[in-house]
N, C-alpha and C positions, 0 to 999 in steps of 0.2 A: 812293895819293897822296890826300889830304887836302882836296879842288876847294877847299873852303869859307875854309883858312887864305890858299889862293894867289890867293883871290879878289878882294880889296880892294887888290893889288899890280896887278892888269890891268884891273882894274873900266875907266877912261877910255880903254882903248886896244881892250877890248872893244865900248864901248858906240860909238866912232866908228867902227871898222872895219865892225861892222855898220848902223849908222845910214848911212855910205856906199855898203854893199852893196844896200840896201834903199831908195835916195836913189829909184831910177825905179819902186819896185813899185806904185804907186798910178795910175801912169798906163801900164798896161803897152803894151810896144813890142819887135818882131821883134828878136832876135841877129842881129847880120850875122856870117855864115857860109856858107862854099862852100854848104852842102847845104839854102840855105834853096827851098823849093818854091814856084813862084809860084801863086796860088790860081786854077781854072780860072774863065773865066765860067762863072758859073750864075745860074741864074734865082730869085730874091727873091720871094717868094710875095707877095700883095698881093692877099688876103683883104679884103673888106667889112668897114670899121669902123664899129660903131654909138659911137654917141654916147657920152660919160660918163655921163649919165641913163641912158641904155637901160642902160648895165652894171650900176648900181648898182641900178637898179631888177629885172633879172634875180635879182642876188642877193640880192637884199632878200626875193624870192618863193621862193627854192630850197631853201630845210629846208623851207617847208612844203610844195615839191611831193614835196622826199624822204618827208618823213610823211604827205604824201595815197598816194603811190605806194605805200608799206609796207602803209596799210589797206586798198589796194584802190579806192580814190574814181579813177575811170578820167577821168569827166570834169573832176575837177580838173587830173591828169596833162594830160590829153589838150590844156587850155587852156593851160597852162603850157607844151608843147613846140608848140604852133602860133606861139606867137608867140618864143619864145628863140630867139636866133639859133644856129649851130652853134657847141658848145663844150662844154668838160668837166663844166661845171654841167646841161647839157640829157642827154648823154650817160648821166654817172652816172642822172639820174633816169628814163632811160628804161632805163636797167639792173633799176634795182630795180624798175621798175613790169613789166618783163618776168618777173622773179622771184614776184610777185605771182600774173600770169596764167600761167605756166608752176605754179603750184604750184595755182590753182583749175582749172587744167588748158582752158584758154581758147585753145585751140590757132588757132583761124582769127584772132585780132586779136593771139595768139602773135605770130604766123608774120609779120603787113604789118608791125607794127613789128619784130620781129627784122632783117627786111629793110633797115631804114634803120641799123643801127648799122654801123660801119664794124670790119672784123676783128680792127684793131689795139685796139680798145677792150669788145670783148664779153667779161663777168666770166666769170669760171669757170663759176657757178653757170650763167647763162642759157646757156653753151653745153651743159651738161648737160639742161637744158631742152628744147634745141631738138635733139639728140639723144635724146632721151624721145621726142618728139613724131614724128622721122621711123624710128625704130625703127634709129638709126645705133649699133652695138655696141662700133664704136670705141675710144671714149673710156670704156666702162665697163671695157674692157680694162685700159687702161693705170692707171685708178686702183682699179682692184682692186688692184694689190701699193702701192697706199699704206694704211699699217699705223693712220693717224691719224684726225680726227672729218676728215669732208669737209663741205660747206654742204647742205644737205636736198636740193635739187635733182639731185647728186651720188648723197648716199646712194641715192636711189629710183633711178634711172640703173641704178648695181651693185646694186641689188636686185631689180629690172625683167630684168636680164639674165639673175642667178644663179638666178630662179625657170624661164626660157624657159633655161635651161640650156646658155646661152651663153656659161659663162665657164669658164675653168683654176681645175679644183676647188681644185686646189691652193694657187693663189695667194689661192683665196678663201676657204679657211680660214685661210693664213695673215695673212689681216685679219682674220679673228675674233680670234684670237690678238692682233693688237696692238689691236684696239678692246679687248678685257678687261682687257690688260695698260697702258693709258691710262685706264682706268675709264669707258669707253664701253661701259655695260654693254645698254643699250635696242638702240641700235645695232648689236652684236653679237647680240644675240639674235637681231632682225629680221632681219639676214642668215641667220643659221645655218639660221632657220626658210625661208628663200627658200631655201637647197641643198636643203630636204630632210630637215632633222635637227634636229628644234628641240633646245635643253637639257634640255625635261624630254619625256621619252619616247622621243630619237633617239640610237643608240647613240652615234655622232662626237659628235653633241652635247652630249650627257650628260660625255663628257672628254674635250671641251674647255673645259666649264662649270667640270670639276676642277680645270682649270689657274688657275684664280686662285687657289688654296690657295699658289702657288705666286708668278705672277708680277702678281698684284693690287701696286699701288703701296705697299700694307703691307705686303702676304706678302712682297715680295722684300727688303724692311728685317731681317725675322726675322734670326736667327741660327742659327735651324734651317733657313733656308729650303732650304740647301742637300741638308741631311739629309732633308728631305720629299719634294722631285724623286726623291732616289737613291732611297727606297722604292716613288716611283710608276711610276720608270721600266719597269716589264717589262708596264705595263698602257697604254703610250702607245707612238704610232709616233714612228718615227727623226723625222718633220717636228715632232711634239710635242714632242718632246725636246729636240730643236734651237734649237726657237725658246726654249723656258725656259730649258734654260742661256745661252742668249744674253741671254735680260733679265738674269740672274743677273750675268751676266760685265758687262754694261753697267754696270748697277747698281756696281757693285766700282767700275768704272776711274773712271765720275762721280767716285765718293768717294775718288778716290786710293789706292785698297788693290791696286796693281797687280799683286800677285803674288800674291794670290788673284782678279783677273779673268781672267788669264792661264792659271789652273788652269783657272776654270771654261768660259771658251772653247776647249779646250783639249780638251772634251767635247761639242764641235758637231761631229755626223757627218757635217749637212747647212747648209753654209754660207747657200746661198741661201733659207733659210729667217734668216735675216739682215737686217734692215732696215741701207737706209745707212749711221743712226745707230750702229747697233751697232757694223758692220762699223771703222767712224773712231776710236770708241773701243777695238776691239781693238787696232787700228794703234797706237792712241794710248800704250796700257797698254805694247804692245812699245817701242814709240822712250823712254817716260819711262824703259826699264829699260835702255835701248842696248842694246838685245837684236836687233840688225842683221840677222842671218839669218831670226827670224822676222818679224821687220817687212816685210821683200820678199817672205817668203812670204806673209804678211796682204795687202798691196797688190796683188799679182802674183794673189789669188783675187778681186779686188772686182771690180764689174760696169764695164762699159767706160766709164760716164761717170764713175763715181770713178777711177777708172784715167787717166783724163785731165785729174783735176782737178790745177792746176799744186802744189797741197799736196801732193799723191801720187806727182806726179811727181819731185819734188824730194828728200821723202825715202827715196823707191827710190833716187835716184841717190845719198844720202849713203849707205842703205844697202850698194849696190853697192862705195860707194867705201871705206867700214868692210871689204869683204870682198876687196880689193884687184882689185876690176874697174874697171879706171881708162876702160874704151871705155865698156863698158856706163853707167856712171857719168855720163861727159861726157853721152851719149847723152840721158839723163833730164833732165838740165841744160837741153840746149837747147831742150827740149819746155817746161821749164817758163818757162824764159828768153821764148820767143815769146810767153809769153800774154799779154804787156801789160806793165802798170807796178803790179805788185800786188806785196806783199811775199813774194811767193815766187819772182817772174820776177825781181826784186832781187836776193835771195840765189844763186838760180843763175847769174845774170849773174856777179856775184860770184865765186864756184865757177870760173869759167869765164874769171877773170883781167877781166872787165869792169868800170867804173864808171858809175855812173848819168849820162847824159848829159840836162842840161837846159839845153841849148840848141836855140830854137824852128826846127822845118825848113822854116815857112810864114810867108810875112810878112804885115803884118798886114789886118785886114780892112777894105777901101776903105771912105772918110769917105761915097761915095754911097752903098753898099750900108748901112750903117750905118743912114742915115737913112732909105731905102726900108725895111729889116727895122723901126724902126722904128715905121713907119705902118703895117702886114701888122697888118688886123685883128684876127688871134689874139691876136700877139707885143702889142698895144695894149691889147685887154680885161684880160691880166693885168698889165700896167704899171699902168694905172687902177686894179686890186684892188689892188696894192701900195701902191702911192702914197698910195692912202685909210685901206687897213691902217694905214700906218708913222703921218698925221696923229691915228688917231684911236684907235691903240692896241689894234689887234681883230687879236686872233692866228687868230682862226675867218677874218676876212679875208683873212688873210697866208697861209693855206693852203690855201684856194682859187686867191689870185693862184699858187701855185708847181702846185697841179694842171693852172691857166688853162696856163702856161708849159709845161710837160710836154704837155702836150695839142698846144698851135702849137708843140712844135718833132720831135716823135715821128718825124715821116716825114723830117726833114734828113737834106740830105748835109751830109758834112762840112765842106765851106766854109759851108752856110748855119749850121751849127751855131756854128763860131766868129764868125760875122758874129754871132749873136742873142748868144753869150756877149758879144762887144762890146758889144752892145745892154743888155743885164743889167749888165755891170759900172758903163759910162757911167749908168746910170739908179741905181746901189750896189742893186741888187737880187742881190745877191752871191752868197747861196747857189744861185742858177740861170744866175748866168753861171761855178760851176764845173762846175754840173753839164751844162751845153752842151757846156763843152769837155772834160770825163771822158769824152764819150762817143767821142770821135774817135778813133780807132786809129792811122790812120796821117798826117795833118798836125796837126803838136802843134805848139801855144801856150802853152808850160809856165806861164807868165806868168799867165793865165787862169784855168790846172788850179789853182794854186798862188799865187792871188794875196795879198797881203799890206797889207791897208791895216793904219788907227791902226798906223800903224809906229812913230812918235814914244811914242807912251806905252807899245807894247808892247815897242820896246826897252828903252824907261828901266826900267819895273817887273822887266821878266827879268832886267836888269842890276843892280837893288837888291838884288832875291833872293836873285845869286847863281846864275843858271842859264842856259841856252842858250837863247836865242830861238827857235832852232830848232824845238823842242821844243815852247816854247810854240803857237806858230804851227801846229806839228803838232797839237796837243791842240784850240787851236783848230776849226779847219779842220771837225775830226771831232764836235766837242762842236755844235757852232752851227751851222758854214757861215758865220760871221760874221754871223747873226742878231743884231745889235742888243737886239730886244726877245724873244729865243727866251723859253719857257717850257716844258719838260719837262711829263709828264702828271705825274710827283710832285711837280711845283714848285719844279724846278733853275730858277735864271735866269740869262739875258742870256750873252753873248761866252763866258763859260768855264763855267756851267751850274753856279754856285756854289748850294746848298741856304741858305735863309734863316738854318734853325739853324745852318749851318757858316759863316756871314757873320757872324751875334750872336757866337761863341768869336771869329772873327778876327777882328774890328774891337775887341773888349774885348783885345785880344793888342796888337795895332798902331797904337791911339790914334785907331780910327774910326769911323764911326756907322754903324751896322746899314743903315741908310736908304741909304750910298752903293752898297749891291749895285746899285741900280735904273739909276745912271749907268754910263756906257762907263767914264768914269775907273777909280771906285771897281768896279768890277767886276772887271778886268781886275788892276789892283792887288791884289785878294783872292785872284782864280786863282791870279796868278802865286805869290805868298805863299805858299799851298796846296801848290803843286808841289812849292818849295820844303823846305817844314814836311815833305812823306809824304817827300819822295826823303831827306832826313837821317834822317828816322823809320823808314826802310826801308833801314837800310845803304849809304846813298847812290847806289842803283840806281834808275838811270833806268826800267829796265821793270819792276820793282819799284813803285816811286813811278806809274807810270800804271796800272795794275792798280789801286792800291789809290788813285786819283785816281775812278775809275769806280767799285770795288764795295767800300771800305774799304781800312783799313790793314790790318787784323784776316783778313782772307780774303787779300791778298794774303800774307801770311804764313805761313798756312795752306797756302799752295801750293805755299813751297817745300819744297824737299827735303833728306834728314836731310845728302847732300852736295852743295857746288858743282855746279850745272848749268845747261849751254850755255841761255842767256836765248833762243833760238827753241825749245828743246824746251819751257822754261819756256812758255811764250807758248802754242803748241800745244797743249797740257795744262790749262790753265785748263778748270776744269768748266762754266764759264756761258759761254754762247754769245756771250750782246754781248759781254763782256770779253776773251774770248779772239780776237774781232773787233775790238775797239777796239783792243788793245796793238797789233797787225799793225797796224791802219792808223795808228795815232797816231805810231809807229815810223819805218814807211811817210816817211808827210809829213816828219817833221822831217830825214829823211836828204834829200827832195828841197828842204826847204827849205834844209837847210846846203848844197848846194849852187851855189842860187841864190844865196846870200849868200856865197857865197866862203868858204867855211867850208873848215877843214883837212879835217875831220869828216866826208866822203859816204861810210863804209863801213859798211853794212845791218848787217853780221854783226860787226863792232868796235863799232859803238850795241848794238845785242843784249848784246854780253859775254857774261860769265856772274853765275849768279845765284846768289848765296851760299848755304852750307846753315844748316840751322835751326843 
């Protein structure tokens, strides 16, 4: 059906229904319903606020204590955190000033400040550090089997351990293996030399120095690459082996040539010679070919925390249910169903005869506690970063005030979390009163999670387009958070993160000046336009059209396939990570936002569809 012909016939009856749905979103308020939960007393944290001056003047000094801290200058650090009050600005700098003296190896003034950072906030690096320094083995354990570049403090860690010959040799060659095969070739080396076997002169060493012939970021492009491994294979062990056809088979599924990765994983004798990555794209290469049997056999060998990731569990159970195990099936369902409100606990719900329920089970957060969270020092220093940010235009501001925020609200319970998400939204500091209430699991304020201001203009533009609010509001949500003034590090801007060159083509289209990206108006009018222009450009497929909203038209096309396919395998399959994150949550949202808005439309896996062939 043709959305685009029937559109101008409902355009008035679409635009009021939802302009009604949407009448209370801006000032959100509790569902009344049996199952709403009254929220427990609890205690408002009411933290020492300093001044407006003191905050501004903290920040005013904090890049240069970060860049005193980086060079080492201890006593500028050191004056700069006597007088900062406690917060994310003081914290980070004494992170990195830890990094500093953990790397000249300054272990005794290591150690008193290590002492004052608080658990929830010590960096990776500096806990590597401060296991260097007490000889804890721990932790070099666990990131040996990470295959990628770790922070210095790290590397020396697993290199400190594997020289005192305290690690699983195994695992610690198989990160030489992936540092080669990432082109971390120093890295690699330094280790190999810490087992015992450097490259030049150690037998192990010597081939696995071979193996970039092989699985080096070019060698595995060749066309021979494959033919090279088959000739080395009888001079490498089964873990050698394994791990190359594994990059081999990765390499494939990225590119979409699923049935030569499938071959070449197909020749892993030793799975766990595997990184996660890999393992996700074999799955992946299986489900793109409906190849159900071995997809549950790929899921059913991956390590216990992929095995519980609710993507995995989900398509085990469609697996399952392709192979007419209808227990086992549900089974999987409901694992993945618990995990939350992500788009795979959606689709299993779904599965599972469910629909997405967004009505709030907690009422709302007391007008006292509101104003007490308020005045809560933390909650206060990044209100004032905002506040000054939004006047004065400084995005380095605005992302402070959202670390300030993360910082005062990390240790909530869940009431006080929705109380500060009050707090954030009454203040339109938006994208942290969703992220307050994202975090709650079990008293939900869908309202919050899913708030919907400029609802007047962004109905009216979705409804000129031609498209579903819904949608929009999804795309939103994901692109912004409703930042206002956001700026991407390429230099997407504002509400729907339009690229300046894609606003000069629209506005020469539409009869408007390049200049209105910078307003809400003209912003939101360009997106929505945008959506519009890919989803017709794209066969009129909605996850089509948001793929190719985030990474082109041109690559989402690329992605389909030579036949029709189910738009969640499509989505799955995406080779770029944000995109293939983005469609799931962009998705996600607009199914919870039809919804809210009364929409016919709350079915995950019916917005999915399917996605046409080339």
């Amino acid at each position: 059906m043709n959305v685009q012909r029937l559109f101008p016939l409902s355009l008035s009856l679409i635009t009021a229904a939802v302009l009604s749905a949407c009448a209370t979103q801006n000032i959100p308020t509790a569902s009344k319903t049996e199952s709403v939960v009254q929220p427990k007393s609890t205690s408002i944290p009411s933290r020492r606020a300093d001044s407006e001056s003191k905050v501004l003047s903290d920040y005013s000094q904090y890049q240069s204590a970060i860049d005193a801290a980086k060079r080492g200058d201890d006593a500028w650090v050191q004056q700069f955190l006597s007088q900062a009050s406690d917060s994310a600005m003081a914290e980070n700098v004494r992170n990195e000033w830890l990094k500093t003296l953990g790397a000249r190896g300054q272990w005794d003034l290591f150690r008193q400040e290590f002492g004052k950072l608080n658990a929830a906030g010590v960096a990776q690096e500096v806990q590597c550090y401060a296991d260097l320094s007490s000889g804890n083995d721990s932790k070099a354990a666990e990131l040996v089997r990470v295959t990628g570049k770790l922070p210095a403090g790290c590397t020396r860690l697993v290199e400190s351990a594997a020289a005192s010959g305290r690690l699983n040799t195994n695992d610690a060659w198989r990160r030489v293996r992936g540092l080669l095969s990432n082109s971390q070739t120093t890295d690699a080396r330094n280790l190999a030399a810490a087992l015992g076997s450097p490259f030049e002169g150690g037998a192990q060493g010597a081939t696995e120095y071979s193996l970039l012939s092989v699985i080096g970021k070019d060698a595995r492009k060749s066309a021979s690459a494959a033919a090279t491994l088959s000739d080395m294979e009888s001079g490498l062990s089964r873990e050698q082996r394994s791990f190359a056809w594994g990059v081999l088979g990765h390499y494939h599924a990225q590119s979409q040539n699923m049935p030569t990765a499938l071959s070449y994983y197909g020749r892993v004798s030793d799975r766990k010679q595997l990184t996660d990555e890999q393992l996700e794209w074999y799955a992946r290469a299986a489900l793109r070919l409906q190849r159900w049997d071995g997809l549950a056999s790929v899921i059913q060998h991956m390590p216990e925390k992929l095995q519980k990731d609710p993507t995995w569990q989900y398509w085990l159970g469609r697996s399952f249910a392709a192979q007419g195990k209808s227990s086992q099936a549900k089974e999987m369902y409901e694992k993945a169903a618990a995990s939350g409100r992500n788009f795979y606990a959606v689709l299993a719900g779904e599965e599972l005869g469910r629909r997405i329920n967004t009505r709030n089970n907690v009422s709302d957060a007391d007008a006292r506690d509101v104003r007490r969270m308020s005045e809560d020092g933390a909650i206060k220093r990044a209100l004032v970063l905002f506040k000054n940010s939004q006047s004065n235009g400084d995005s380095k501001m605005r992302r402070q005030a959202q670390a300030e925020w993360r910082f005062a609200t990390r240790d909530f319970n869940e009431d006080n979390l929705l109380t500060a998400a009050q707090v954030a939204f009454d203040n339109q500091f938006y994208d942290m009163a969703i992220n307050s209430a994202d975090r709650t699991d079990h008293k939900l304020n869908y309202k919050l999670r899913y708030i919907s201001p400029f609802k007047d203009l962004t109905v009216r533009y979705a409804a000129q387009a031609g498209i579903d609010p819904a949608w929009v509001y999804g795309l939103i949500r994901q692109e912004s958070r409703f930042v206002m003034g956001a700026q991407s590090s390429v230099g997407a801007q504002g509400l729907m993160q339009v690229m300046p060159a894609t606003a000069r083509e629209i506005a020469g289209k539409i009869g408007m000046s390049s200049s209105e990206l910078y307003t809400m108006d003209g912003n939101i009018r360009m997106g929505t336009w945008y959506m519009a222009d890919a989803k017709r450009r794209l066969q009129n497929n909605e996850v089509m059209a948001t793929a190719g909203y985030n990474a082109g038209p041109g690559r989402a096309r690329n992605w389909q396939a030579s036949m029709p396919l189910e738009g969640a395998i499509y989505a799955e399959t995406i080779p770029f990570t944000e995109t293939r994150d983005y469609v799931k949550k962009v998705m996600t949202n607009a199914t919870y936002y039809a919804s809210l808005f009364k929409q016919a439309n709350t079915s995950l896996k019916q917005r999915m569809g399917v996605v046409p062939g080339k």
